[in-house]
N, CA, C and O atoms as a Tripos MOL2 file, in Angstrom:
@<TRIPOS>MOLECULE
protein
  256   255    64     0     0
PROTEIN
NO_CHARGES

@<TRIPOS>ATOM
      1 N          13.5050    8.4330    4.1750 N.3       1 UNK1
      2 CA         12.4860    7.4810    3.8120 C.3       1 UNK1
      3 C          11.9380    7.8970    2.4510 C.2       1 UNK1
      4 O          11.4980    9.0110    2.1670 O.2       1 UNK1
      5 N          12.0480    6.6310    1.5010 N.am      2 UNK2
      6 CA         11.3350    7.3730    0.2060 C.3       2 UNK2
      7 C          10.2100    6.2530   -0.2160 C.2       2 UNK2
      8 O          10.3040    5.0460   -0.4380 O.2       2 UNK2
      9 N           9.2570    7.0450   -0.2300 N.am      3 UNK3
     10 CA          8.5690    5.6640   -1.3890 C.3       3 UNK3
     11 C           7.6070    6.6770   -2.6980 C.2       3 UNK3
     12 O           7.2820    7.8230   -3.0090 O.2       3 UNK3
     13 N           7.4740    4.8450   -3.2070 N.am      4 UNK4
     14 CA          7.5190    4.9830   -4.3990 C.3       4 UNK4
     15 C           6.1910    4.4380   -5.1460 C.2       4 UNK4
     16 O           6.0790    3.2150   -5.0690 O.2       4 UNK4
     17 N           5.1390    5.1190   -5.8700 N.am      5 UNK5
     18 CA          4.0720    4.5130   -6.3020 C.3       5 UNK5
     19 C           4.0530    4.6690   -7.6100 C.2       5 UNK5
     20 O           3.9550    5.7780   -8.1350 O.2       5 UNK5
     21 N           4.1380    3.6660   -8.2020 N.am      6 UNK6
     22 CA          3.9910    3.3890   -9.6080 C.3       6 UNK6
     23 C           2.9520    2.4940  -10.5000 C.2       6 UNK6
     24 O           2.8520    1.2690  -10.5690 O.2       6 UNK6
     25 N           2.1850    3.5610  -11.1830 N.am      7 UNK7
     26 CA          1.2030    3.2030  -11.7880 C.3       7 UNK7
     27 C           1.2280    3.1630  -13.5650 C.2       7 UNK7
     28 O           1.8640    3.9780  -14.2330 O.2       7 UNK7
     29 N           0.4860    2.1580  -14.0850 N.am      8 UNK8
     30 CA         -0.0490    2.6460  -15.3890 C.3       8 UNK8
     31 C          -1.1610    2.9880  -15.8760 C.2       8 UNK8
     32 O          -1.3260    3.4050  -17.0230 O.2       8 UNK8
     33 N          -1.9640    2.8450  -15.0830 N.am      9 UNK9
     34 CA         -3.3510    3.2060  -15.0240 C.3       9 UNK9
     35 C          -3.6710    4.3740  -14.0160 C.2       9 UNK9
     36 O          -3.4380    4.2710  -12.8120 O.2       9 UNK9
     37 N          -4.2480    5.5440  -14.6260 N.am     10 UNK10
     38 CA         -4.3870    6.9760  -14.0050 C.3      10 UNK10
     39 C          -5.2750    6.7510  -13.1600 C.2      10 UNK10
     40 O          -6.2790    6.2420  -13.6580 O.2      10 UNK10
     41 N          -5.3420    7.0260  -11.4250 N.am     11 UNK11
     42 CA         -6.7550    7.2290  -10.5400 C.3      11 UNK11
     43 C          -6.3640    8.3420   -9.4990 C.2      11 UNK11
     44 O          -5.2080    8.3410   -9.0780 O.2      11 UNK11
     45 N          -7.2960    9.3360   -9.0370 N.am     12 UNK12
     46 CA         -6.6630   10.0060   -7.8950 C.3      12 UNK12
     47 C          -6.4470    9.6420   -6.8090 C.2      12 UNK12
     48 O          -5.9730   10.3350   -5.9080 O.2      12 UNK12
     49 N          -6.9010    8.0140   -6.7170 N.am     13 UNK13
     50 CA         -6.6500    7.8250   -5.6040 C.3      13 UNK13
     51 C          -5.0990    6.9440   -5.3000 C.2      13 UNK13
     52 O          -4.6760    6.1850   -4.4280 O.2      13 UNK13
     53 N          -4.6430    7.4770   -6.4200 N.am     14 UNK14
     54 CA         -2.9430    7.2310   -5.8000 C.3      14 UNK14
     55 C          -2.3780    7.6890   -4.7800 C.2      14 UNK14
     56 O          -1.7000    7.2190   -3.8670 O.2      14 UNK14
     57 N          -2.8770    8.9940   -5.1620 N.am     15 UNK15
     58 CA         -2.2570    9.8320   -3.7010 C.3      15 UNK15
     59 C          -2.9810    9.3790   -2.3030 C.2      15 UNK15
     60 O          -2.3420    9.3510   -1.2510 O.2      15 UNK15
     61 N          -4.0970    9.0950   -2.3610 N.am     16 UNK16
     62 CA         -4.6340    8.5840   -1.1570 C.3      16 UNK16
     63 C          -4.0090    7.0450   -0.5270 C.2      16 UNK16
     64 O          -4.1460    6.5160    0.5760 O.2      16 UNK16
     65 N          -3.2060    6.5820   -1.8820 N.am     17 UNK17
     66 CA         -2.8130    4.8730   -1.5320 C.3      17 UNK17
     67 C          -1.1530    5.6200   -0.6020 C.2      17 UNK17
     68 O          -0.8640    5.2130    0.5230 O.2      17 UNK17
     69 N          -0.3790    6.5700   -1.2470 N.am     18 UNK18
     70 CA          0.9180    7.1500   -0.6940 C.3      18 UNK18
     71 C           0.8280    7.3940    0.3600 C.2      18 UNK18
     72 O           1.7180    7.0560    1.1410 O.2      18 UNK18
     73 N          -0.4920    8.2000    0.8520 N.am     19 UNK19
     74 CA         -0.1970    8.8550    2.4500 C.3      19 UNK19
     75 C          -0.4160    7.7370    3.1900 C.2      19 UNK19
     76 O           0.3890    7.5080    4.0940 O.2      19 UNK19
     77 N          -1.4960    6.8450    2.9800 N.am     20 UNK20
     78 CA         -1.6300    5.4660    3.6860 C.3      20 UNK20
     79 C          -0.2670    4.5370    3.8100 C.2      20 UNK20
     80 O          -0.1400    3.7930    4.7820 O.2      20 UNK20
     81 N           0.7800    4.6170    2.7480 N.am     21 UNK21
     82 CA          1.8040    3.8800    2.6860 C.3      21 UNK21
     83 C           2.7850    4.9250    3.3640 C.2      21 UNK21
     84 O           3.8590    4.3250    3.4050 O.2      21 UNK21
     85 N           2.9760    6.2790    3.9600 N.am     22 UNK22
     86 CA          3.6430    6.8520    4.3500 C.3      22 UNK22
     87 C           2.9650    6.5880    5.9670 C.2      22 UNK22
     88 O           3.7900    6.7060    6.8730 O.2      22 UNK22
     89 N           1.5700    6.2520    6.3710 N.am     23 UNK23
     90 CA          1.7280    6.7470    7.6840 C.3      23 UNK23
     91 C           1.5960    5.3010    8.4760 C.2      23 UNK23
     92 O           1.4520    5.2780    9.6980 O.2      23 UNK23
     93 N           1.6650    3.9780    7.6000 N.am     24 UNK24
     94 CA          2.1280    2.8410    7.6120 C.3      24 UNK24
     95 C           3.5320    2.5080    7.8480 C.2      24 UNK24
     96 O           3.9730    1.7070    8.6720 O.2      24 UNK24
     97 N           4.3000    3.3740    6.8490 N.am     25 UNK25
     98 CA          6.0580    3.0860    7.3980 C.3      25 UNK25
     99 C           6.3300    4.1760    8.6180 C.2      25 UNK25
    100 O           7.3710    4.0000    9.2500 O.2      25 UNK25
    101 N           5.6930    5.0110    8.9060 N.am     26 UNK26
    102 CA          6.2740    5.7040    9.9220 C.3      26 UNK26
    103 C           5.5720    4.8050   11.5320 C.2      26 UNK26
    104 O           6.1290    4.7000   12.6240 O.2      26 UNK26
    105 N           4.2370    4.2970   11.1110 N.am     27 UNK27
    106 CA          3.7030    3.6290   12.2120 C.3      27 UNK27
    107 C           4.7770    2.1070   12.3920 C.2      27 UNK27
    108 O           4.8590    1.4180   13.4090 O.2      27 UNK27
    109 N           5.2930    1.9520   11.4660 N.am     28 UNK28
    110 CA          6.5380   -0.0130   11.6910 C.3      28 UNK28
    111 C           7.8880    1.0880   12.4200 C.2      28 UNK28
    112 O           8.6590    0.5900   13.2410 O.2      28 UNK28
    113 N           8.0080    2.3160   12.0780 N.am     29 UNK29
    114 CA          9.5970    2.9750   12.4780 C.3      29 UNK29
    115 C           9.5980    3.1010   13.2450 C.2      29 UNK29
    116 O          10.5180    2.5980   13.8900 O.2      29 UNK29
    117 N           8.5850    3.8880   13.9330 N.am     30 UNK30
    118 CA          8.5700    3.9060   15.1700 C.3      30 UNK30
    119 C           8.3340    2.8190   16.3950 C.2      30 UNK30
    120 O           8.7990    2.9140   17.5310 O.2      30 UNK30
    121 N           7.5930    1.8840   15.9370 N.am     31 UNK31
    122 CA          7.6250    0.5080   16.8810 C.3      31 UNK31
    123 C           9.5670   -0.1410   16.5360 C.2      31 UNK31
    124 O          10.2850   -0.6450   17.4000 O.2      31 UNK31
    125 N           9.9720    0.1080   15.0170 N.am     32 UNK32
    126 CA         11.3530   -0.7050   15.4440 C.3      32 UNK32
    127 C          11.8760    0.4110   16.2570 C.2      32 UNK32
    128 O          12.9690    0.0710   16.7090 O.2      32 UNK32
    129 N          11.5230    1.6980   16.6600 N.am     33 UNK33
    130 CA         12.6100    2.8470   17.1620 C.3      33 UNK33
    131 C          12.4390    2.0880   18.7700 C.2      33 UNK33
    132 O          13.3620    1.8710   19.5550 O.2      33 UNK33
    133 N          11.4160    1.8670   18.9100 N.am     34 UNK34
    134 CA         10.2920    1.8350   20.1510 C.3      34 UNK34
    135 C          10.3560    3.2090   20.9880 C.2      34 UNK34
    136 O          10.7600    3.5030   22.1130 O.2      34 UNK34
    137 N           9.7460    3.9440   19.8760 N.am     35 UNK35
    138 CA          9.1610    5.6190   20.3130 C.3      35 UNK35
    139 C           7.9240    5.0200   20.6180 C.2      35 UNK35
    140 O           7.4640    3.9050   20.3680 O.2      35 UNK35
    141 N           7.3080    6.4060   21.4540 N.am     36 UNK36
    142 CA          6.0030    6.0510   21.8210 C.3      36 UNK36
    143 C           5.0730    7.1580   21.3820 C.2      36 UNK36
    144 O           4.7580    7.8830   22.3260 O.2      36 UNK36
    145 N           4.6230    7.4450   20.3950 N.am     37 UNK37
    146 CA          4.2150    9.0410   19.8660 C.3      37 UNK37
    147 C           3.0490    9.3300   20.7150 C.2      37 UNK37
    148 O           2.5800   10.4680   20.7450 O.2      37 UNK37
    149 N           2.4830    8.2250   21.5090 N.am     38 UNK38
    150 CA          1.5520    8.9570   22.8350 C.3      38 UNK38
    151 C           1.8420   10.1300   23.8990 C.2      38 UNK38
    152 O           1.2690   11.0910   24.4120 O.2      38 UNK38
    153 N           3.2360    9.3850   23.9190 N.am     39 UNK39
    154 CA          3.6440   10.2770   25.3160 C.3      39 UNK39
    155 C           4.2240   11.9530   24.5490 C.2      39 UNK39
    156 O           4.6010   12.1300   23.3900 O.2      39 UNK39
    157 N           4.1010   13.0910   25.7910 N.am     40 UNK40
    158 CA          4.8980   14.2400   25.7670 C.3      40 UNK40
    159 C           6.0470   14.5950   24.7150 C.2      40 UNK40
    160 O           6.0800   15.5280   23.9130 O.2      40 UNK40
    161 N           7.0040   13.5520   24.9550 N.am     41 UNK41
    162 CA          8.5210   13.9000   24.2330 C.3      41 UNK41
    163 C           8.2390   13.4230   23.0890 C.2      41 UNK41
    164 O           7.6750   12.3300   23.0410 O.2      41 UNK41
    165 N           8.5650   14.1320   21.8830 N.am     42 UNK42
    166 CA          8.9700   14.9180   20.5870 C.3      42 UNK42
    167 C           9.2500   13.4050   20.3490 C.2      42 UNK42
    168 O           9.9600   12.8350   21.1770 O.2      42 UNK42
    169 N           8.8010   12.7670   19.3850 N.am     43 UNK43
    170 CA          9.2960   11.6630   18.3900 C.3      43 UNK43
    171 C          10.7710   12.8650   17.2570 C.2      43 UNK43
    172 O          11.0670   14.0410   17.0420 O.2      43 UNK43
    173 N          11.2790   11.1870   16.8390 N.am     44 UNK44
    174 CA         12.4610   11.6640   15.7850 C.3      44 UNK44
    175 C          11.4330   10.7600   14.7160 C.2      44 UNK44
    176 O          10.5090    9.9680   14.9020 O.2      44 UNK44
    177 N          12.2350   11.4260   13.2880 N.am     45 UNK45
    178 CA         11.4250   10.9420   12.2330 C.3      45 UNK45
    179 C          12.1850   11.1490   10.9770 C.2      45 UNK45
    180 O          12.4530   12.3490   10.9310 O.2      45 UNK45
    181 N          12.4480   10.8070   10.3960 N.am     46 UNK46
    182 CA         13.1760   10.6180    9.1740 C.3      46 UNK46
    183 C          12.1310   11.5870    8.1670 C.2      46 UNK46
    184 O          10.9140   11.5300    7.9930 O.2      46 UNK46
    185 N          13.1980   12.5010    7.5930 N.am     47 UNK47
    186 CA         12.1340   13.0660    6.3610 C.3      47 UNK47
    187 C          12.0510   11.8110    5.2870 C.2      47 UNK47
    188 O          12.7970   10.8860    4.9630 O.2      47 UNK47
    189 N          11.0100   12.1850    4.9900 N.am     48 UNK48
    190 CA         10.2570   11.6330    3.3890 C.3      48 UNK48
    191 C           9.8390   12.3700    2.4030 C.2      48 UNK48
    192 O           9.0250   13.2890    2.3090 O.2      48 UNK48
    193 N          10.8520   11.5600    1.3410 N.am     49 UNK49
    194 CA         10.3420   11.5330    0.0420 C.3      49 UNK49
    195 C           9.0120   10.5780   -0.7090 C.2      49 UNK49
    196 O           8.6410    9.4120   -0.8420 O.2      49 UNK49
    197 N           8.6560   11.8670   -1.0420 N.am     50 UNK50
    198 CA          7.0950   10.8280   -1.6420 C.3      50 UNK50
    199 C           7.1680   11.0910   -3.6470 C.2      50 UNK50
    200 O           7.2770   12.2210   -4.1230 O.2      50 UNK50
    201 N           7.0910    9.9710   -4.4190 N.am     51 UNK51
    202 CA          7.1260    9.8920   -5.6780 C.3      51 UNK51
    203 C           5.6700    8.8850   -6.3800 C.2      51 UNK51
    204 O           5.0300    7.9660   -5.8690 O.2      51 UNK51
    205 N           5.5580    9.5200   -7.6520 N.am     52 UNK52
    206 CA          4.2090    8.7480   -7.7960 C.3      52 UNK52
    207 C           4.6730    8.4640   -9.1880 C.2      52 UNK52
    208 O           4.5330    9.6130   -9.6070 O.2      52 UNK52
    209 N           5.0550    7.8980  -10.0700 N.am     53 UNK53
    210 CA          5.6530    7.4010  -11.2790 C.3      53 UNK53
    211 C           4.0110    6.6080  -12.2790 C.2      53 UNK53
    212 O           3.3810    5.5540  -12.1890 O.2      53 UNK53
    213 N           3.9360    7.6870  -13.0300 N.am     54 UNK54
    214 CA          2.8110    7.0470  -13.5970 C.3      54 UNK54
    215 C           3.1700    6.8330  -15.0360 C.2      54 UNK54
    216 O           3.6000    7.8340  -15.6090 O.2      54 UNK54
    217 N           3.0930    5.9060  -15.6230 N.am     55 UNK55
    218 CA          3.4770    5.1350  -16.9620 C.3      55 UNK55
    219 C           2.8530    5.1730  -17.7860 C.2      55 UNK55
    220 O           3.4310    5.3090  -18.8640 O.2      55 UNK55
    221 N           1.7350    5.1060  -17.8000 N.am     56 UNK56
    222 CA          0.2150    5.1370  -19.1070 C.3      56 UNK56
    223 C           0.1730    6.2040  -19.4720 C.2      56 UNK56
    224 O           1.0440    7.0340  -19.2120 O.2      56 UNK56
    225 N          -1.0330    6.4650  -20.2840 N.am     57 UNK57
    226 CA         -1.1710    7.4530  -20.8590 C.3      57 UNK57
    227 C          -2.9360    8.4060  -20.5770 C.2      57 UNK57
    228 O          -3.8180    8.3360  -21.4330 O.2      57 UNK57
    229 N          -3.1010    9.1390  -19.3760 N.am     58 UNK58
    230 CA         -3.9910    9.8750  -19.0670 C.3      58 UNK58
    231 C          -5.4180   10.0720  -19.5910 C.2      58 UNK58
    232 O          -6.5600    9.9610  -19.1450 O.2      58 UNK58
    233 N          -4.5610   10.5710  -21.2580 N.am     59 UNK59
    234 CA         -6.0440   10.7970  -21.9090 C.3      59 UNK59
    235 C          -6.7290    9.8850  -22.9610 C.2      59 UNK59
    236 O          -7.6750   10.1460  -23.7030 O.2      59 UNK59
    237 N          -5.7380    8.3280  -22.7840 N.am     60 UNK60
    238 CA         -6.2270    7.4450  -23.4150 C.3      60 UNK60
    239 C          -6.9670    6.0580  -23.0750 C.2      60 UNK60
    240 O          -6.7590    5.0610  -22.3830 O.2      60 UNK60
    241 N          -7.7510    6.4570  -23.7750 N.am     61 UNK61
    242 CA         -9.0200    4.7420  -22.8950 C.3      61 UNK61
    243 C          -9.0490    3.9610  -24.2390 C.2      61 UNK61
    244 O          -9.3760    4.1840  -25.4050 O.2      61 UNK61
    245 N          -8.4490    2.7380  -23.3600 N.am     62 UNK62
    246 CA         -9.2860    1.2070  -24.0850 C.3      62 UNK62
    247 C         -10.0930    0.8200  -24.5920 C.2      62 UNK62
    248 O         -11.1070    0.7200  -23.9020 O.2      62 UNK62
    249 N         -10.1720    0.4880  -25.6470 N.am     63 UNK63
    250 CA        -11.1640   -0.0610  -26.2870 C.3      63 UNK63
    251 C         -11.3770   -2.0610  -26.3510 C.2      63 UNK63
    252 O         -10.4860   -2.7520  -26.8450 O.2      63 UNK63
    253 N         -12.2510   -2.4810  -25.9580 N.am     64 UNK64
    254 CA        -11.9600   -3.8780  -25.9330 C.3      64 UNK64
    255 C         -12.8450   -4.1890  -26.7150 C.2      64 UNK64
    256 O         -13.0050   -5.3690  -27.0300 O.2      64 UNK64
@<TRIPOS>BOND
     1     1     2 1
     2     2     3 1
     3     3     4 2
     4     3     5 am
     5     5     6 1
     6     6     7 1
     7     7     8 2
     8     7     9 am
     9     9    10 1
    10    10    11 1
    11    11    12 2
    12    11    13 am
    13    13    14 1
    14    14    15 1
    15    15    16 2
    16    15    17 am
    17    17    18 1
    18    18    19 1
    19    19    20 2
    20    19    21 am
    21    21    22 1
    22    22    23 1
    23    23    24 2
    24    23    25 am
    25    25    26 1
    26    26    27 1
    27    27    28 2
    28    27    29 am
    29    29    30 1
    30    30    31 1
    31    31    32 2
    32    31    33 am
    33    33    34 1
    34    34    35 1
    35    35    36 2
    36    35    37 am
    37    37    38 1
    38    38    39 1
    39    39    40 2
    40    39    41 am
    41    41    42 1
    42    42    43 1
    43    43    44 2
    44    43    45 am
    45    45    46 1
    46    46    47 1
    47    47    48 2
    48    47    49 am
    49    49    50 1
    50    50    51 1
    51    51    52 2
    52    51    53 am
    53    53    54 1
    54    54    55 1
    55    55    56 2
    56    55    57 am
    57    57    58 1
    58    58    59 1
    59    59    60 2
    60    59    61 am
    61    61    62 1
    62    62    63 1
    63    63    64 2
    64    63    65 am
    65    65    66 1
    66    66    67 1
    67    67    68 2
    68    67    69 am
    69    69    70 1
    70    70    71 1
    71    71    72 2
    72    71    73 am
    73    73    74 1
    74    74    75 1
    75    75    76 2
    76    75    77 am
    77    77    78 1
    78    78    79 1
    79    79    80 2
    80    79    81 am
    81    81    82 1
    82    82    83 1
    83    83    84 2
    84    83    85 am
    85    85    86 1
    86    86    87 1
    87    87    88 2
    88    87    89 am
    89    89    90 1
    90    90    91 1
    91    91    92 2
    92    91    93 am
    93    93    94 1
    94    94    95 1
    95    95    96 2
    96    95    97 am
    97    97    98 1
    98    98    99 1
    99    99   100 2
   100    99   101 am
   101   101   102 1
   102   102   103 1
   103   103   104 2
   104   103   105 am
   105   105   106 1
   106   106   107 1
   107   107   108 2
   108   107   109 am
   109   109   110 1
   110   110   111 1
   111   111   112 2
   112   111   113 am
   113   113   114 1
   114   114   115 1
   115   115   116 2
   116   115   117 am
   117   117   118 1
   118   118   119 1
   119   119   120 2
   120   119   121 am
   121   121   122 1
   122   122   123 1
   123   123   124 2
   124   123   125 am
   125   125   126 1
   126   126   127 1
   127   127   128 2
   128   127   129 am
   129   129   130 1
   130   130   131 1
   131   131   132 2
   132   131   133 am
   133   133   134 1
   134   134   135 1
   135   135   136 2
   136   135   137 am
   137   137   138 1
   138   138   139 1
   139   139   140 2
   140   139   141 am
   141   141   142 1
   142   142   143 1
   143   143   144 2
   144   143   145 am
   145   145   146 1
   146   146   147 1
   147   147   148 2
   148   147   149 am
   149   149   150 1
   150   150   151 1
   151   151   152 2
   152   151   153 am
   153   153   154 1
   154   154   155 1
   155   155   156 2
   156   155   157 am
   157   157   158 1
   158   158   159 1
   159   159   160 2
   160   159   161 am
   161   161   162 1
   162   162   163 1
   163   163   164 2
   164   163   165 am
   165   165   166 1
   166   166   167 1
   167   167   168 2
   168   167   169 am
   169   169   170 1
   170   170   171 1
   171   171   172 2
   172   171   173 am
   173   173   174 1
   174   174   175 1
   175   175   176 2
   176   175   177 am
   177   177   178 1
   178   178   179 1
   179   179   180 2
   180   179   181 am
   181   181   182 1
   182   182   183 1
   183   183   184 2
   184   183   185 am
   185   185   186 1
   186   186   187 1
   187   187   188 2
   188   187   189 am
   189   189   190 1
   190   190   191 1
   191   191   192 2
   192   191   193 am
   193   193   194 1
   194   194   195 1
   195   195   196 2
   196   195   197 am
   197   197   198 1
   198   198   199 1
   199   199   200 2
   200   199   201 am
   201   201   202 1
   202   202   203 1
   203   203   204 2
   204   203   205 am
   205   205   206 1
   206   206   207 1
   207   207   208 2
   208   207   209 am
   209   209   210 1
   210   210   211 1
   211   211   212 2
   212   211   213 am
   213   213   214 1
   214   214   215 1
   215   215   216 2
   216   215   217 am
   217   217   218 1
   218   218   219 1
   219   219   220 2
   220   219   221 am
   221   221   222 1
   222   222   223 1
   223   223   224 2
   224   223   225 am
   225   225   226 1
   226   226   227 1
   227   227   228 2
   228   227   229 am
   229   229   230 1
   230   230   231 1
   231   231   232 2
   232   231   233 am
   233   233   234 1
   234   234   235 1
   235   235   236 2
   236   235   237 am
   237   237   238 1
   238   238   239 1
   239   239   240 2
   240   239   241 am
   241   241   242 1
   242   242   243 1
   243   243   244 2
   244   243   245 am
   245   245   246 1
   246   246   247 1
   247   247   248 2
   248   247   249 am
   249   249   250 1
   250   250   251 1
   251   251   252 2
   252   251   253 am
   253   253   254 1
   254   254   255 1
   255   255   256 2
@<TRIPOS>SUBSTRUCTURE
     1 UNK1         2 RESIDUE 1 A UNK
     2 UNK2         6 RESIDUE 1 A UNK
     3 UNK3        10 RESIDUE 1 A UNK
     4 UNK4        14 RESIDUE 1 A UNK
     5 UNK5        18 RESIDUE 1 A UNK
     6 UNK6        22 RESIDUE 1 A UNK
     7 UNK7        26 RESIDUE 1 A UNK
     8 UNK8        30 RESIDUE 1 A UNK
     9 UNK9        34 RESIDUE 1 A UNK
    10 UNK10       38 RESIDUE 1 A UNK
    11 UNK11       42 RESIDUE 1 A UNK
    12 UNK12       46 RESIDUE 1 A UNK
    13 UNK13       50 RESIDUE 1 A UNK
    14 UNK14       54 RESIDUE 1 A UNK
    15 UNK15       58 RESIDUE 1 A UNK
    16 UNK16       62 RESIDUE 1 A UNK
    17 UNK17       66 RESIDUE 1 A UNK
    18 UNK18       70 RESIDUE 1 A UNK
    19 UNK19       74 RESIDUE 1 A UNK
    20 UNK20       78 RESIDUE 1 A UNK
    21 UNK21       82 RESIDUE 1 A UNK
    22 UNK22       86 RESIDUE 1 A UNK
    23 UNK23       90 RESIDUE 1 A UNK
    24 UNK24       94 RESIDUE 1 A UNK
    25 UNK25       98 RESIDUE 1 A UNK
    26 UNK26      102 RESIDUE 1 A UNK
    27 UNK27      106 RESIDUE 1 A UNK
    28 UNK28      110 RESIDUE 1 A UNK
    29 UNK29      114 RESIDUE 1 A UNK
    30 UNK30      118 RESIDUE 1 A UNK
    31 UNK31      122 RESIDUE 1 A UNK
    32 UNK32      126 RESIDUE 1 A UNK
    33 UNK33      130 RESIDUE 1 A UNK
    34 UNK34      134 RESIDUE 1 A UNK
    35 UNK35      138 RESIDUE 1 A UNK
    36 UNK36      142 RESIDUE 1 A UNK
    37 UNK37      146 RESIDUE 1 A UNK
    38 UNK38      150 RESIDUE 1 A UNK
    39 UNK39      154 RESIDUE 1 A UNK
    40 UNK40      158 RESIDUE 1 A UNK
    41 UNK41      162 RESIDUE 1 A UNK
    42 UNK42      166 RESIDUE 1 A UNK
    43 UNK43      170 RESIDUE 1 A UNK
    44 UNK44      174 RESIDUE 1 A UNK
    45 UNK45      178 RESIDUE 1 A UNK
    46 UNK46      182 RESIDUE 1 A UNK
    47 UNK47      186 RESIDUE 1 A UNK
    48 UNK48      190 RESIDUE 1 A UNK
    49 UNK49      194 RESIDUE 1 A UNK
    50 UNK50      198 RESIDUE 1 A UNK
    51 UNK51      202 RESIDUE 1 A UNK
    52 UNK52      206 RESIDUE 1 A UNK
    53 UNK53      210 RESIDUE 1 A UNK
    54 UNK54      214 RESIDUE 1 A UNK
    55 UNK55      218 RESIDUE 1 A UNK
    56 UNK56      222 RESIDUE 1 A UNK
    57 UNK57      226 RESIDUE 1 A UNK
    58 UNK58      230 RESIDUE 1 A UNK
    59 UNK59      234 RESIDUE 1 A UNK
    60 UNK60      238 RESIDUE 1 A UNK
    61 UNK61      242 RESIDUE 1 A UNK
    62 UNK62      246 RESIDUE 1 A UNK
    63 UNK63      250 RESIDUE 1 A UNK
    64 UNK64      254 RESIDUE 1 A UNK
């Protein structure tokens, strides 16, 4: 599983938008698996790759 967040505008809360989008695709995988991560037995889970692709430029602000 990989995803992918791509920004041009710098915020820390990218990383907070990734784990939300990581524990979103693992919450749809497991309903298509139809695991039940309530019960006892060990879910399966696909590792993930997590990427954050940021495009802009950090230390530069707009002027309008």
């Amino acid at each position: 599983m990989i995803l992918i967040e791509a920004q041009s505008t710098w915020t820390m809360n990218i990383f907070v938008r990734v784990l939300l989008y990581l524990a979103q695709s693992y919450h749809e995988y497991f309903q298509c698996t139809s695991q039940n991560y309530y019960k006892s037995k060990k879910v399966k889970m696909p590792k993930h790759e997590l990427y954050v692709i940021f495009t802009g430029n950090k230390g530069c602000k707009r002027i309008f």
